[in-house]
FIROTOR-939319 format. One line per field, with one value per residue (C-alpha): y, z, x; residue number from 1; residue in one letter. Coordinates in steps of 0.001 Angstrom, whole numbers, padded with zeros to 6 digits. Layout:
BEGIN
Y <- (Y; ...) $
Z <- (Z; ...) $
X <- (X; ...) $
resi <- (NUM; ...) $
resn <- (A; ...) $
This chain:
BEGIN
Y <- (000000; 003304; 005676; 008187; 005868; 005218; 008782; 009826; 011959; 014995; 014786; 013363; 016941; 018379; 017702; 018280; 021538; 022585; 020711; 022071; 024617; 027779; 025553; 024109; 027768; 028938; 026846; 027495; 031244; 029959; 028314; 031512; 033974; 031198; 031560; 034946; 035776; 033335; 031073; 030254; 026197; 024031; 024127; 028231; 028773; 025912; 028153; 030770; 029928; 028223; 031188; 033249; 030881; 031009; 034558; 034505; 031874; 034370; 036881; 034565; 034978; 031674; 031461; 030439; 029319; 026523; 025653; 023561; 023218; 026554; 028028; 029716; 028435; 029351; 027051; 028156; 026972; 029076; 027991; 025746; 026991; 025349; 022370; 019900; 020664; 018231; 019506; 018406; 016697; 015131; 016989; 020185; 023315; 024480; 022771; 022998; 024873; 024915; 027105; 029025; 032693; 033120; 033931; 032012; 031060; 034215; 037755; 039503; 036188; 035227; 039186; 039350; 035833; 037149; 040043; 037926; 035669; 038378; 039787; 036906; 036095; 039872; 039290; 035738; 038077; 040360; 037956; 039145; 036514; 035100; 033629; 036779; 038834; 036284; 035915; 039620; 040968; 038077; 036319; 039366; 041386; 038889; 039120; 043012; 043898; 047754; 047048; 045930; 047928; 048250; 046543; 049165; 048955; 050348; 053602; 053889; 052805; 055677; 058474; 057893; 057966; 061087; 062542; 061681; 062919; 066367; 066587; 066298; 069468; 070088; 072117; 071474; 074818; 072608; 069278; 068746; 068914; 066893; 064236; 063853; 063749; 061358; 059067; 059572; 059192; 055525; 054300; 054883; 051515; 050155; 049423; 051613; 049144; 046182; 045066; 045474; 041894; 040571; 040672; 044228; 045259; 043432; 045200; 048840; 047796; 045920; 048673; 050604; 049434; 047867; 049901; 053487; 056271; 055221; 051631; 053216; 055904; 053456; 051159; 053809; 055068; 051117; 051158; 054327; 053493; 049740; 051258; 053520; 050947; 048561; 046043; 046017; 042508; 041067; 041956; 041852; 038700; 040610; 043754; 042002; 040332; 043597; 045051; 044739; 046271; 049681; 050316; 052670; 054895; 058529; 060561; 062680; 066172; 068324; 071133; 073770; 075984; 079709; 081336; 079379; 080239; 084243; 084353; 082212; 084980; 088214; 086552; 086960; 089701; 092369; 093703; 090442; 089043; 085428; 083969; 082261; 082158; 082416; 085811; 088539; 090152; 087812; 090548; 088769; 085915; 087252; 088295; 085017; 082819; 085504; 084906; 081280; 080859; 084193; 082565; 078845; 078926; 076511; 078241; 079112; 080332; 082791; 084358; 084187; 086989; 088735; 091477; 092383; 095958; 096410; 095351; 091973; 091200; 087818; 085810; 088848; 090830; 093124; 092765; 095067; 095371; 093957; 096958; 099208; 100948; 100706; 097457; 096312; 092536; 091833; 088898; 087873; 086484; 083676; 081258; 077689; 074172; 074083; 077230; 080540; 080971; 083558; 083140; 085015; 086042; 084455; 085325; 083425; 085370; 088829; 089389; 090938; 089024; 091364; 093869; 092149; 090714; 093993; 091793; 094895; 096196; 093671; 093629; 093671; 089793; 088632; 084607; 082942; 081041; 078253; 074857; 074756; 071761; 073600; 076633; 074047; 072761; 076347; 076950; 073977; 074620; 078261; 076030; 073628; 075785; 078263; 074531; 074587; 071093; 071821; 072269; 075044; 072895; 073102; 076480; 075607; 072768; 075050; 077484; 074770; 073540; 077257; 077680; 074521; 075954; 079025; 077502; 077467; 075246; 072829; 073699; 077634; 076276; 074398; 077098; 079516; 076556; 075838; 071846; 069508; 069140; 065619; 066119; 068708; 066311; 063233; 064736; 067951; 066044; 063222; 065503; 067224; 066970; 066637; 070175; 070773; 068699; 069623; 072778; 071922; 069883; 072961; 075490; 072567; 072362; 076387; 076497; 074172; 075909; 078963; 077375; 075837; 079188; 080542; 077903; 078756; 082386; 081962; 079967; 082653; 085617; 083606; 082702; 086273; 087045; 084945; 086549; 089640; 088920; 087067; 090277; 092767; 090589; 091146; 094742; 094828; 093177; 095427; 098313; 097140; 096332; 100403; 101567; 100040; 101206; 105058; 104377; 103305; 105660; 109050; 107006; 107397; 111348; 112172) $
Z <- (000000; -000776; 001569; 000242; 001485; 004877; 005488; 007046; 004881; 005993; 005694; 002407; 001534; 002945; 000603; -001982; -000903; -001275; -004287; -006605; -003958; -006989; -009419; -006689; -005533; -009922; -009966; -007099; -008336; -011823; -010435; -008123; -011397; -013938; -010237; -010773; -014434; -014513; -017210; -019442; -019536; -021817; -024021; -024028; -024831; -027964; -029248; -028994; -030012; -033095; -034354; -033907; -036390; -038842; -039048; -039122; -041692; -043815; -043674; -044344; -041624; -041405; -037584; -035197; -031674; -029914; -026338; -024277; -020279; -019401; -021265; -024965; -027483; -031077; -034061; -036529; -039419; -039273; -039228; -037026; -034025; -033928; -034851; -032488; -034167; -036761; -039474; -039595; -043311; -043536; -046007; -045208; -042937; -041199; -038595; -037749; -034093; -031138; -028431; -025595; -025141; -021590; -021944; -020817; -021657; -020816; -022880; -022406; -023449; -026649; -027708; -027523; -028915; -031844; -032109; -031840; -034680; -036553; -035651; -036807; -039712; -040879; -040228; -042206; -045378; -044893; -044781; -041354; -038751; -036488; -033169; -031894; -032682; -031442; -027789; -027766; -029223; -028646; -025266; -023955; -024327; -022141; -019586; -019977; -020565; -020138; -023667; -025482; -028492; -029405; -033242; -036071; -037616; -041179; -039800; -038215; -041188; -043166; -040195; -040637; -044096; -044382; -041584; -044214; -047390; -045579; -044184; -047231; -048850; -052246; -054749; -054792; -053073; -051606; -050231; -048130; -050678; -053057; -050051; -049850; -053759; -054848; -051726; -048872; -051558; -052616; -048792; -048016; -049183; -046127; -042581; -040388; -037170; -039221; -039804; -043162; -044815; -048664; -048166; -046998; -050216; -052550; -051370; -051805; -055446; -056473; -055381; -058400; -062233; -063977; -066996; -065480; -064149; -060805; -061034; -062152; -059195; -056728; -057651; -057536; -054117; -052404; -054032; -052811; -049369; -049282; -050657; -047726; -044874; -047030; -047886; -051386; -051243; -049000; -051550; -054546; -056072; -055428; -057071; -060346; -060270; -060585; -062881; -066368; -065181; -064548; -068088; -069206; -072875; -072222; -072619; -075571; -074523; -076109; -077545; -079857; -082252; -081424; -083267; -081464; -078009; -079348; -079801; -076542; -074350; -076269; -075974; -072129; -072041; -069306; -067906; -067002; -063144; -062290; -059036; -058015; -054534; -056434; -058836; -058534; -062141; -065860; -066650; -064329; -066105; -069272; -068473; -066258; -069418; -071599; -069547; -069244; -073230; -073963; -071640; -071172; -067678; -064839; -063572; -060455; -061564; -063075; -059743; -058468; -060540; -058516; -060880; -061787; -059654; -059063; -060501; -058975; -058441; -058739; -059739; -059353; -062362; -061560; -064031; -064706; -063666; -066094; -065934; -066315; -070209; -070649; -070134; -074025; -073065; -070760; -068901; -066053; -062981; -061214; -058567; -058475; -058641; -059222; -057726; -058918; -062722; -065437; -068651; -071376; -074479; -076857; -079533; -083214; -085940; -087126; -083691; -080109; -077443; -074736; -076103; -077552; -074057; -072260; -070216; -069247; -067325; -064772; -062809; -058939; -057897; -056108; -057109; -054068; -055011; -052243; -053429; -056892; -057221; -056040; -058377; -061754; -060008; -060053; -064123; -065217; -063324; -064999; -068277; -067882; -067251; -069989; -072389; -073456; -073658; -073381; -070129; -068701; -069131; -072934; -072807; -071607; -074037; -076826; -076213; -075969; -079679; -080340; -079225; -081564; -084364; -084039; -083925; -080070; -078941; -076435; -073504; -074082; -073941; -070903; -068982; -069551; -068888; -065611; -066575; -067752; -071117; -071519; -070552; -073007; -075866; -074417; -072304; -074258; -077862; -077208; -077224; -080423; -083611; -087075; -087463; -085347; -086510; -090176; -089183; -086770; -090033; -092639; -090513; -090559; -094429; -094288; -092182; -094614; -097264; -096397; -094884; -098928; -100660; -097867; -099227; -102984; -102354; -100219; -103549; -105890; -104011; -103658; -107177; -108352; -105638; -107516; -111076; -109522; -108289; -111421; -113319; -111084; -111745; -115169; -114921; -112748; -115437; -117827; -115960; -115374; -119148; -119678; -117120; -118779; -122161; -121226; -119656; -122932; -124816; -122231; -122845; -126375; -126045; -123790) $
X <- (000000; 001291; 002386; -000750; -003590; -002436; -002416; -006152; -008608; -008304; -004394; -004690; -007251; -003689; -002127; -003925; -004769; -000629; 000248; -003256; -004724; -004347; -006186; -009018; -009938; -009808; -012348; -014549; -014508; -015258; -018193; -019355; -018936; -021006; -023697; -023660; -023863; -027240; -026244; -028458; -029645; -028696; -031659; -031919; -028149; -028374; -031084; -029273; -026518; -027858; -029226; -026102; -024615; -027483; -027176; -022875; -023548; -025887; -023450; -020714; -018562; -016324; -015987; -019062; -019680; -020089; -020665; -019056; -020455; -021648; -018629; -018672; -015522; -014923; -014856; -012864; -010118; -006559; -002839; -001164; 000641; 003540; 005328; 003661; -000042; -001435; -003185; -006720; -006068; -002978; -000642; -002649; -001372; -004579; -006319; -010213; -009589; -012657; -011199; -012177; -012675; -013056; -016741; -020315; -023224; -025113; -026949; -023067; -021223; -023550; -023165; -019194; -018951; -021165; -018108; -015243; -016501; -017140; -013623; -011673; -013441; -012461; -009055; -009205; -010721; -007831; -005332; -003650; -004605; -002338; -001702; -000235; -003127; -006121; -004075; -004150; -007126; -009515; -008118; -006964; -010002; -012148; -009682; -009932; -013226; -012567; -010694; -013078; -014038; -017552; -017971; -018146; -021647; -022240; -023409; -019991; -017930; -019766; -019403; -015224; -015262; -017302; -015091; -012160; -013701; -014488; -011450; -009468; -008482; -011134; -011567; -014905; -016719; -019906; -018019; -021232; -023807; -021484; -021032; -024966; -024970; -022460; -022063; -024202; -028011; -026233; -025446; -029179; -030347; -027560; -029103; -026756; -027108; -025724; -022828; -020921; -021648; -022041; -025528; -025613; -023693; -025450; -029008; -027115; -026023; -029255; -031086; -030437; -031256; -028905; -026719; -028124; -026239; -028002; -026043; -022553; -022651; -023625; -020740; -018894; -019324; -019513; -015850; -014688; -016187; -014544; -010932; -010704; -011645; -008890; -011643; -011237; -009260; -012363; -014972; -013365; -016038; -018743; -017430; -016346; -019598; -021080; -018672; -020154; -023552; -022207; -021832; -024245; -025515; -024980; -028676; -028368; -028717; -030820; -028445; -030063; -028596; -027219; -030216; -032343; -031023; -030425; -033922; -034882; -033328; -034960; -038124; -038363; -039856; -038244; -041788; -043553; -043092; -043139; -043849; -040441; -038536; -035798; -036519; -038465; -038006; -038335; -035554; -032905; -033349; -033060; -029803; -028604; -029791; -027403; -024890; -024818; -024969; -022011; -019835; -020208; -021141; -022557; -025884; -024816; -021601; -023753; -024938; -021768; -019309; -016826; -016478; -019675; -020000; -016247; -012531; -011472; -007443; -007409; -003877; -002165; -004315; -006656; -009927; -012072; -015928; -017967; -020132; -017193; -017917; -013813; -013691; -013128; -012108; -015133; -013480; -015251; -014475; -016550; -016521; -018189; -018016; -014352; -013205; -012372; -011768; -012190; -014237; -014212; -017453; -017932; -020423; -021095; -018861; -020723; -022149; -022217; -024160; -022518; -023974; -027592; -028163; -027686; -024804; -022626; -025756; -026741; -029729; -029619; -028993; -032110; -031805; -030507; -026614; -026704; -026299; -025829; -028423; -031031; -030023; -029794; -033601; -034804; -033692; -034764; -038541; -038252; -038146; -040360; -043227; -042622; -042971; -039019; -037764; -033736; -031802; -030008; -027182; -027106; -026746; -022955; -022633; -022926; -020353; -018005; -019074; -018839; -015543; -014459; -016661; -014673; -011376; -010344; -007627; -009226; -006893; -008018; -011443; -011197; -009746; -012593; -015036; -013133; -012558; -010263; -009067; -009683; -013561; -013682; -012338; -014707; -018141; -018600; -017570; -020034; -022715; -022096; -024908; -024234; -024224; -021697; -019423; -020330; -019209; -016004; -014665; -015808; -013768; -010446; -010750; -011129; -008096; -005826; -007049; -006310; -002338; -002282; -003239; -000743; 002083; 001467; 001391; 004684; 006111; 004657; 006694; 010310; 009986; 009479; 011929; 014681; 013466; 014257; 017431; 018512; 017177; 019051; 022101; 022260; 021116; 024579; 026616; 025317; 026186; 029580; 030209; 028770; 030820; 033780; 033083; 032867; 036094; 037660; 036187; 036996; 040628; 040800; 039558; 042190) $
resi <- (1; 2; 3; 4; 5; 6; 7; 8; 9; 10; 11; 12; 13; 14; 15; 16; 17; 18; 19; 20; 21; 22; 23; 24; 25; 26; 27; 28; 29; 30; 31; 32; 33; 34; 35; 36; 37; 38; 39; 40; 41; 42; 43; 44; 45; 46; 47; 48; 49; 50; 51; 52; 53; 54; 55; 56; 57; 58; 59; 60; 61; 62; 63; 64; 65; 66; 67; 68; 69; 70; 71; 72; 73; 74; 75; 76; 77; 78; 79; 80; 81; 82; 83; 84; 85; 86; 87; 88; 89; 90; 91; 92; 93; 94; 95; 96; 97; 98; 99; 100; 101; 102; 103; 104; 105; 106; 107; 108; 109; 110; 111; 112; 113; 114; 115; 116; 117; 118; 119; 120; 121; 122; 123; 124; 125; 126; 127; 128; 129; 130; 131; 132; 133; 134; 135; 136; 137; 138; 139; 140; 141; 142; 143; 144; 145; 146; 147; 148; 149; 150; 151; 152; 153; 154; 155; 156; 157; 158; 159; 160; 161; 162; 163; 164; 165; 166; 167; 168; 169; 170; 171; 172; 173; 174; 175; 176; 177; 178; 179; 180; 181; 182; 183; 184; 185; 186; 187; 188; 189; 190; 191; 192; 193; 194; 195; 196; 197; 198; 199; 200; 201; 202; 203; 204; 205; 206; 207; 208; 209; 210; 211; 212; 213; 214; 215; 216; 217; 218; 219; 220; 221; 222; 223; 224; 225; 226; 227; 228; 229; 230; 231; 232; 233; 234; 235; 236; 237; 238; 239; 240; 241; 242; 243; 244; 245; 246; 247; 248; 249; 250; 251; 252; 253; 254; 255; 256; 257; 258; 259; 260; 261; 262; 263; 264; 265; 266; 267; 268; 269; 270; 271; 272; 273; 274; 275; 276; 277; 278; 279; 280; 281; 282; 283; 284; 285; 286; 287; 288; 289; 290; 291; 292; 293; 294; 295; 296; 297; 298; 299; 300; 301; 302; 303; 304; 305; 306; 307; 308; 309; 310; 311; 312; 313; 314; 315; 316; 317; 318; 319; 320; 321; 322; 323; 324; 325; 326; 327; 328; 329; 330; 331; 332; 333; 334; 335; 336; 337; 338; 339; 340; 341; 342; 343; 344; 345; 346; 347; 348; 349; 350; 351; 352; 353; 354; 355; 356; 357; 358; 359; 360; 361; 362; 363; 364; 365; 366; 367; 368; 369; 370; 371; 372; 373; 374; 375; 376; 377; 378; 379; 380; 381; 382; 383; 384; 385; 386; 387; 388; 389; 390; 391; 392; 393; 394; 395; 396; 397; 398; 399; 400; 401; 402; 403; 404; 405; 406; 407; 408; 409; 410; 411; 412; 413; 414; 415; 416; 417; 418; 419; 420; 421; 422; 423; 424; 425; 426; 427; 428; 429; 430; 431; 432; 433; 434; 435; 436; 437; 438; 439; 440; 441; 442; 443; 444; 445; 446; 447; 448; 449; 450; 451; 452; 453; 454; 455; 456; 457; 458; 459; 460; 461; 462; 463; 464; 465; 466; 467; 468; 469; 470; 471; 472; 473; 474; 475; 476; 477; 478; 479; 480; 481; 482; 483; 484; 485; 486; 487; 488; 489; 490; 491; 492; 493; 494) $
resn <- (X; X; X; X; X; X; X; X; X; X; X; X; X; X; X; X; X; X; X; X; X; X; X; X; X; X; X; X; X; X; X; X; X; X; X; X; X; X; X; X; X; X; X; X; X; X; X; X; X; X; X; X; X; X; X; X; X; X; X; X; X; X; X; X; X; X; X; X; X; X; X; X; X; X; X; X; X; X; X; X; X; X; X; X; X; X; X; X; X; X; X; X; X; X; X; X; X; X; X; X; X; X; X; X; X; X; X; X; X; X; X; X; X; X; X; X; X; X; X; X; X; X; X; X; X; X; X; X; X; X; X; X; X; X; X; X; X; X; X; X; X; X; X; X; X; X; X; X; X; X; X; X; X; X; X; X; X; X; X; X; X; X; X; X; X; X; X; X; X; X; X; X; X; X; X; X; X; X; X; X; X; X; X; X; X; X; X; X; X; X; X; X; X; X; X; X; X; X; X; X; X; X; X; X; X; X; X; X; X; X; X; X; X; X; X; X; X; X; X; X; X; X; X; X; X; X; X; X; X; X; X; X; X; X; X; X; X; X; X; X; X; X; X; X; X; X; X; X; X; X; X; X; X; X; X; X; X; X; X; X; X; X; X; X; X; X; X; X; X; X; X; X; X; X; X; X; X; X; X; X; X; X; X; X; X; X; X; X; X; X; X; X; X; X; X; X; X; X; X; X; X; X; X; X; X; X; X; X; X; X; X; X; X; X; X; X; X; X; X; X; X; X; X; X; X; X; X; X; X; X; X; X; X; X; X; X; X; X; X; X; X; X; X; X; X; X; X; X; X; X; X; X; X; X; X; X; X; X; X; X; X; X; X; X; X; X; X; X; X; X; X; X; X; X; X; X; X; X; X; X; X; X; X; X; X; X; X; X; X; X; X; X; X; X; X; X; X; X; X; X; X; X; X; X; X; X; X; X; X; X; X; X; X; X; X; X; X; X; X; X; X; X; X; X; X; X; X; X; X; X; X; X; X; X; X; X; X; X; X; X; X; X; X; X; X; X; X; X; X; X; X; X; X; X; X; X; X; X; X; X; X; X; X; X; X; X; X; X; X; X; X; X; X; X; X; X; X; X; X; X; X; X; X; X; X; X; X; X; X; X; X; X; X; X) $
């Protein structure tokens, strides 16, 4: 008999006591906290746990939980540890892992099990799990609980990356409008209290019709929105799945001819009021809608002209007022979409729209220049109702055909319609007619006509340059052979 049982109970508990006493009381406090946290039973926390999965599953996050006594573990597949791990197929290097995160069966356990799962399955999308980072971030938190962070939900995700697109130093002169516009209308079909998942991108993209400007724009903005949270890489199938839809047929815009604007703008009568917030008199119009179509401009840039009263320095040049009778150039200076720019007329060949349009005497502003959406809404309403079919936006169109019918270099072009060079060669060009272009290829042939009648009249004077030249020669040698003569014979005198 060993030396063990001859020794009486309660010297045998002894010993036990000092050789596992840290481990015996672990557990009796394990027990007491498990008391306290009411647990749910067996049944209860299946249920609940099952449906956590179904809904990880759904959103296809690859870790879920299980439960094992009254404690919460992790299922999950990731590397092996170390060396003394066996894969789970033989030949492989990742084993199918169930491991404990410190948590129970209870409300607070089920919710930050939910998190973790969803945690590591992030970083398995990314790429970046490891050992180092699950002890820390995932073991260490539910032995810290004043470190755990609170899961990002969509709404969250979007806050930072508006924060970040504000923040960022624009051009643009309305970043908050143009946030609600181009990123903020496509996130609306997202439910903010969820978490970013598949399913919660698909409903944003599907949301919109396929091979519209809608579709393209919402792709757009998911992408932007994924690039700056670095999730790209994680969603990558779902964005090339989407890919060919955004493809889309421009609208044709409806761009009229300059006789047919000219005599748009004299018809508004001066005299006649309208009931807009926006204008009192028809005569402001007139001359906004003259403005827009002499010098290319957006429609708020129109309500927005530094020099219109009084000279403006801007770029170290001081311009003129526009009302200002010596002002012969009639540049303006405006500020919009893109910033501050100048523009300059530009009227069809034989006429004077500055001075047609009464442009050099504006009236007093009374159209409100907020948000330059609501300013294109207002112009487009004042058309509508008077039964005229093309948008304010034409107006600007047109001078840009204008300026190519006329023979403008596109960079000169682009400068006074404050945009880039290639979008005047591809947006502005795509809308051109037949006319247009009729015309844009009749002024090229004009042009190398005029550089051949140029070249033959360029031959024509060096050939009768050379004629000359050879006649003056001989008139020289001539003179020469005279000049010798009368030498000979005032000789023969003498």
């Amino acid at each position: 008999m060993s030396d063990i049982t001859k020794l009486t109970d309660s010297k045998a508990k002894d010993i036990c006591s000092v050789g596992s006493g840290h481990g015996f009381n672990k557990y009796k406090g394990q027990k007491a906290e498990a008391a306290r946290r009411k647990v749910l039973n067996a049944v209860e926390a299946k249920e609940r746990c099952n449906a956590i999965n179904v809904t990880l599953k759904a959103d296809k996050v690859s870790c879920k939980l299980d439960i094992k006594g009254e404690s919460l573990t992790l299922r999950f597949s990731a590397a092996l540890r170390d060396a003394t791990d066996k894969p789970t197929h033989e030949g492989g290097n990742t084993k199918q892992w169930n491991v404990g995160c410190g948590l129970y069966a209870d409300d607070e356990g089920f919710s930050k099990g939910e998190f973790y799962c969803r945690q590591i399955s992030q970083q398995m999308r990314l790429r970046l799990f490891t050992w180092e980072w699950f002890d820390k971030e995932i073991k260490g938190i539910s032995e810290t609980p004043k470190q755990i962070e609170k899961p990002k939900t969509i709404g969250d995700l979007i806050e930072e990356f508006k924060n970040h697109y504000l923040s960022e130093g624009r051009k643009n002169k309305h970043p908050e409008s143009n946030w609600k516009n181009t990123y903020l209308h496509y996130y609306k079909p997202f439910n903010f209290s969820e978490f970013l998942s598949e399913k919660e991108l698909t409903k944003a993209i599907e949301s919109t019709e396929p091979n519209t400007a809608s579709r393209y724009w919402a792709y757009y903005a998911i992408q932007k929105f994924l690039d700056f949270h670095q999730l790209l890489d994680a969603y990558r199938v779902l964005l090339k799945r989407y890919k060919k839809s955004i493809d889309y047929k421009h609208k044709e815009l409806d761009i009229r001819s300059d006789d047919e604007y000219e005599q748009f703008i004299l018809s508004l009568a001066p005299t006649k009021r309208i009931h807009n917030r926006f204008t009192k008199v028809i005569c402001e119009w007139r001359w906004t809608f003259g403005m827009l179509l002499t010098y290319g401009l957006r429609p708020h840039e129109a309500l927005n002209i530094l020099n219109l009263y009084e000279p403006y320095k801007y770029e170290g040049k001081v311009f003129k007022a526009l009302n200002d009778p010596t002002n012969d150039t009639n540049i303006i200076v405006t500020d919009g979409k893109t910033g501050m720019r100048t523009a300059m007329p530009l009227s069809p060949e034989g006429k004077d729209w500055v001075a047609l349009f009464e442009l050099k005497t504006p009236m007093p502003r009374q159209m409100e220049c907020g948000n330059p959406l609501h300013v294109a809404k207002a112009f487009g309403q004042f058309l509508r109702r008077r039964g005229f079919t093309f948008k304010s936006y034409s107006l600007r169109h047109r001078w840009n055909h204008r300026a190519r019918e006329r023979g403008i270099d596109t960079s000169t072009a682009a400068l006074s319609m404050g945009h880039s060079e290639m979008m005047n060669s591809t947006t502005y060009k795509r809308q051109m007619g037949g006319n247009t272009k009729a015309k844009i290829i009749e002024k090229a042939l004009e042009k190398l006509e005029q550089r051949e009648t140029e070249k033959e009249t360029i031959e024509t004077l060096r050939l009768e340059n050379e004629l000359l030249r050879t006649q003056n020669n001989l008139l020289e040698a001539r003179n020469r052979e005279l000049e010798r003569r009368l030498a000979v014979l005032v000789e023969d005198i003498e």
